[in-house]
C-alpha positions as CSV (number, residue, x, y, z in Angstrom):
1,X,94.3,59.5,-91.1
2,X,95.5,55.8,-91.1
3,X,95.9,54.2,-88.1
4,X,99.2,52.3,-87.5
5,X,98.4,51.7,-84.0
6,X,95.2,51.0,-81.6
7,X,94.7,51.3,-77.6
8,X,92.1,49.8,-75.7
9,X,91.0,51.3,-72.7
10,X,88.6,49.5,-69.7
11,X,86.2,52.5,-68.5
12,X,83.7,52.8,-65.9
13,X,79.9,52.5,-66.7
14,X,80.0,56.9,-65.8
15,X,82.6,57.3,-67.6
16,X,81.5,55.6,-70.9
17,X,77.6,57.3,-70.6
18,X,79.5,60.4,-70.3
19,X,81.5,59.9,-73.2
20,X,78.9,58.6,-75.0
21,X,76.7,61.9,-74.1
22,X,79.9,64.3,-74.8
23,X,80.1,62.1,-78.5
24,X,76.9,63.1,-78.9
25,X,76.4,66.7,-77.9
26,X,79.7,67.7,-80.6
27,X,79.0,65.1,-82.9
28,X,82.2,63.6,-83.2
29,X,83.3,59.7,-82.5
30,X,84.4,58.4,-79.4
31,X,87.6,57.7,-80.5
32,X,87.9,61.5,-81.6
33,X,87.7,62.1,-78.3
34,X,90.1,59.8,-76.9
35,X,92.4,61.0,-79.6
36,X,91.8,64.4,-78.5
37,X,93.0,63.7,-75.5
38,X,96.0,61.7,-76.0
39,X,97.2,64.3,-78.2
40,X,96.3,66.9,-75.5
41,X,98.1,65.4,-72.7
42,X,101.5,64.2,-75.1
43,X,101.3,67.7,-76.0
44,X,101.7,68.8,-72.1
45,X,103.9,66.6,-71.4
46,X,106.5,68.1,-73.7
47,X,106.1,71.1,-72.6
48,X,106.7,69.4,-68.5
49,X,103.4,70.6,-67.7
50,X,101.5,67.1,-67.4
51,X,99.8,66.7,-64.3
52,X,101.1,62.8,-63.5
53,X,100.9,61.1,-61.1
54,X,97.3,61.8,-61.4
55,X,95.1,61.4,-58.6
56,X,94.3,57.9,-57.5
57,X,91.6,58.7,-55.4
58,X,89.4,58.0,-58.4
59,X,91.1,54.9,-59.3
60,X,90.5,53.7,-55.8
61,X,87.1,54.2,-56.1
62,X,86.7,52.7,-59.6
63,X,88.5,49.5,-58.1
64,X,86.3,48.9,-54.8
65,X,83.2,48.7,-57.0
């Protein structure tokens, strides 16, 4: 697959040991992942069964660190 297009996200120090863990344990790329879930959540959203807004408690929190 080519890429035509790229996204950068900022994530927490958690959230990118976890990912990097979860890379690990099914030995696939990071950006597997994220593509996994992009597609995922477009694929929801079709169907008008994404769950947005999402919470912001989590946000919140990432923010007063």
């Amino acid at each position: 697959m080519t890429s035509k297009s790229r996204v950068t996200v900022n994530l927490a120090e958690d959230e990118h040991a976890a990912l990097d863990q979860l890379a690990a344990r099914l030995k696939v790329s990071k950006a597997w992942l994220g593509r996994q879930a992009i597609s995922e959540m477009l694929e929801r959203a079709q169907k008008d069964e994404a769950q947005l807004p999402l919470p912001l408690a989590r946000l919140r929190q990432r923010e007063a660190r």
